[in-house]
N, C-alpha and C positions, 0 to 999 in steps of 0.2 A: 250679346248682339240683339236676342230677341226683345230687351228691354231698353235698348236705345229706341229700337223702331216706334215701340209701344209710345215712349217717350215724345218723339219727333209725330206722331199722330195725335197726342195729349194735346203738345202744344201747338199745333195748328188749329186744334179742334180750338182752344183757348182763344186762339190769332182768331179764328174765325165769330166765336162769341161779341168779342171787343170791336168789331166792326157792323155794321151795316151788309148786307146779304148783299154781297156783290155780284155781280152778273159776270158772268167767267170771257175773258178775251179769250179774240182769235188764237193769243199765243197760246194759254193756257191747255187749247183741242190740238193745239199742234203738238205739245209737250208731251199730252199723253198718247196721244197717237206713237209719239216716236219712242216712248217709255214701254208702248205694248207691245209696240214692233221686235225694239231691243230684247226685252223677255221672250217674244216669239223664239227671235234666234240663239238666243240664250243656253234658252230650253231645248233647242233639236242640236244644239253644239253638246250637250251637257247627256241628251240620250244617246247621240252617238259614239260618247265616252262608254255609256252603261252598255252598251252591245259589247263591250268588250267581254265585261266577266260576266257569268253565271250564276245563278243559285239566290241565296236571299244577299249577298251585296250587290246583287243585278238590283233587286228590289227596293232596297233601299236608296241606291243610286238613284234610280228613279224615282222615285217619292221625294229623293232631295231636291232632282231639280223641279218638277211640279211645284213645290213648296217654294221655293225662289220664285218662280213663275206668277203664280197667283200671287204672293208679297210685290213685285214690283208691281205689276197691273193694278192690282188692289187701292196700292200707297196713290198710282199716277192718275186712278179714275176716282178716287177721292179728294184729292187736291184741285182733279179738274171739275168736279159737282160742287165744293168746297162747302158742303153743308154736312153740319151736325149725325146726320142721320148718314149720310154717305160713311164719311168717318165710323162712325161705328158701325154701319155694312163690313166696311172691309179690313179692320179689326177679327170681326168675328171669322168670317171665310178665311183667314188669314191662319186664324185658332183653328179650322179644320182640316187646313190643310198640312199645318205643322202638327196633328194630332196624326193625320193620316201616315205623315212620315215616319213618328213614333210609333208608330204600329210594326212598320214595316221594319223596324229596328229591332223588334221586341221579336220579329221571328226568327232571329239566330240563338236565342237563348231557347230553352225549352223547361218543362217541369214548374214548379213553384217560382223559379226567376220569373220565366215569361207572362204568369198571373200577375208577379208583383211589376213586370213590366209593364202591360197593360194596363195595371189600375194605375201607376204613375205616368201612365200616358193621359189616360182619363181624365184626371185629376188635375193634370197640367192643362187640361181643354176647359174643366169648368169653370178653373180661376181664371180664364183669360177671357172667357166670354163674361164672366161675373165682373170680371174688370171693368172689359167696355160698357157693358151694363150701367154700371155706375159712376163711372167715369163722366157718362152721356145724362144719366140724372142730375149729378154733380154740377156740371156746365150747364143744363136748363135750368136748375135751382141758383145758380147765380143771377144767370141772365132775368130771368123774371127779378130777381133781388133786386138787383141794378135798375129793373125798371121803374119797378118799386119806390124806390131811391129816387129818382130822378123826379115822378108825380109826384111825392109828397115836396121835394124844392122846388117844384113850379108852385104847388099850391102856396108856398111858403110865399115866396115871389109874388104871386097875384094877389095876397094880403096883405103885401105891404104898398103896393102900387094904391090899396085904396085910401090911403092916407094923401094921396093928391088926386087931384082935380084936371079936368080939361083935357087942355094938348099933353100937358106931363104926365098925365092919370097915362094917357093915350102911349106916347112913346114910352112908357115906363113897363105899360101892356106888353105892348109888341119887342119891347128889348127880353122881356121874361121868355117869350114866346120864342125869339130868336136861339138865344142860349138854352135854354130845354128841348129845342127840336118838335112845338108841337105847332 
């Protein structure tokens, strides 16, 4: 599950590369609005459960829905920023709060388990912030690629425009300039 999310934030971060930095609609503030609300209530349906039992599955209960909580908020105010760097915000927070949950997991075991529980909690927080990490490098080192890409076919284009003259040197300019976007 936790590597579909990963997934579904990969590729939007990708959707979001391949576009133009779009300016977020009205609907967009409304989406997450109703996205944070929904987790609001979510989360106090989900604590009201955990009042029931005691002890560390009280605990853990709770760290479960926390950790749902922050994931929906997270996924809905990055989709509603739909920038790069949002995306990988909450990615990471995402990582801390499924790390927090694992913690609280790790205390119904005791002795040498609970160590090896812990560093497996650990462990599973660095890979996932290491992830976004470079997931987020990854996608700027396209992007620049691409742009890359793209000025040297312009340049390519306005070298050949100068093989004519005039009005057609001229429309030939501006048709380069058109399809490159400068």
């Amino acid at each position: 599950m936790k590597n579909i999310h990963a997934l579904l934030i990969i590729g939007a971060a990708l959707l979001w590369s391949a576009h133009a930095r779009a300016q977020a609609v009205p609907d967009a503030k409304t989406a997450y609005h109703t996205a944070r609300d929904a987790a609001g209530s979510t989360y106090k349906a989900a604590r009201a459960r955990c009042d029931t039992v005691t002890g560390n599955p009280r605990e853990v209960c709770v760290a479960e829905a926390k950790a749902e909580r922050v994931r929906v908020e997270e996924e809905a105010h990055a989709a509603y920023k739909n920038t790069l760097k949002s995306y990988t915000q909450a990615r990471m927070r995402i990582a801390d709060a499924n790390y927090d949950r694992d913690k609280a997991r790790c205390g119904a075991v005791t002795g040498n388990d609970r160590d090896v529980c812990l560093k497996q909690a650990k462990a599973t927080l660095i890979a996932a912030q290491a992830d976004a990490r470079a997931d987020r490098k990854m996608i700027e080192a396209r992007t620049d690629a691409r742009e890359d890409k793209l000025t040297a076919e312009y340049r390519v284009a306005l070298e050949k425009c100068d093989a004519f003259a005039g009005a057609v040197k001229d429309q030939c300019v501006n048709a380069a300039k058109t399809a490159y976007g400068k």
